[in-house]
C-alpha positions as CSV (number, residue, x, y, z in Angstrom):
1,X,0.0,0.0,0.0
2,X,1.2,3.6,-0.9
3,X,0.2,6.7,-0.3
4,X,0.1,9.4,-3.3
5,X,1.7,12.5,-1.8
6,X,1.2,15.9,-3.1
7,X,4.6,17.5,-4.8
8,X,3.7,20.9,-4.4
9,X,1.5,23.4,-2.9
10,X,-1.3,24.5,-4.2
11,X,-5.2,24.2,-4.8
12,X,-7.0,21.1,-6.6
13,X,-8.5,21.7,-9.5
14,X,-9.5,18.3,-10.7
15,X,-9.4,14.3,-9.5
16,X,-9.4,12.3,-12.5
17,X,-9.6,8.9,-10.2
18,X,-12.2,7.5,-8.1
19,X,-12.4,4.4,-5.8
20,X,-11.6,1.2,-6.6
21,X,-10.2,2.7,-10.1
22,X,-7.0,0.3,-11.4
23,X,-4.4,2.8,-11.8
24,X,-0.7,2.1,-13.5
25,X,2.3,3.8,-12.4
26,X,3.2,7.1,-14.0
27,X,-1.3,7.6,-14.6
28,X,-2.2,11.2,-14.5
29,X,-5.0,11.4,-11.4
30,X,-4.9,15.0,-10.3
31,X,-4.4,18.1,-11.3
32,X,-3.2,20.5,-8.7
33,X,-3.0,24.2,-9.3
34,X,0.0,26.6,-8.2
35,X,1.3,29.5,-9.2
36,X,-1.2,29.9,-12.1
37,X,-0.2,27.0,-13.4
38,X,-2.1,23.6,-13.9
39,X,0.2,21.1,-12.6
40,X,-0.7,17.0,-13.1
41,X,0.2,14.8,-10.6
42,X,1.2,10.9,-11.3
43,X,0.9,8.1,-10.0
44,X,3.5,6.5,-8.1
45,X,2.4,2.8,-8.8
46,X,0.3,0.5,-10.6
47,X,-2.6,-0.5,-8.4
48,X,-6.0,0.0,-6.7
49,X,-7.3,3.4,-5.4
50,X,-8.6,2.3,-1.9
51,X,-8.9,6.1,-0.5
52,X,-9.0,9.3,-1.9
53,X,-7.8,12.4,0.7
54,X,-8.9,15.2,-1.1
55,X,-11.3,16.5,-3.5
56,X,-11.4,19.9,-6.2
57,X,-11.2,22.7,-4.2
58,X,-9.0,21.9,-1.9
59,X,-5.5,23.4,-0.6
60,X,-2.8,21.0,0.1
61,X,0.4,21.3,1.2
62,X,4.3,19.5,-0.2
63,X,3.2,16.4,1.1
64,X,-0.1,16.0,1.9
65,X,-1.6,12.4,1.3
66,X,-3.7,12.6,-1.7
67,X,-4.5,9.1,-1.9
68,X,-4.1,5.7,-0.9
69,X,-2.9,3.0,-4.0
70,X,-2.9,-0.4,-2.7
């Protein structure tokens, strides 16, 4: 099990995942923005989304648990 962490600070714009989703590594699954910028975030491993942390809207911090990949 692994927990998706958040690379940089900023605001969630979109969650392209949802429980119980099969993701592979490298998968785009969020979109975070910062700095006027649409960042995507990937996933770190092929697997299962059992938990998502956050949802669009939301300001997260380096290292804030986005979601869990089992």
């Amino acid at each position: 099990m692994a927990n998706l962490t958040s690379p940089l600070a900023g605001k969630i714009l979109e969650v392209q995942i949802k429980v119980g989703q099969r993701v592979d590594a490298d998968d785009e699954v969020m979109i975070i923005e910062a700095m006027k910028m649409e960042n995507p975030v990937y996933s770190n491993e092929a697997g299962t989304v059992k938990e998502i942390k956050v949802n669009a809207g939301d300001a997260v911090e380096v290292g804030t648990v986005l979601a869990v990949i089992e």
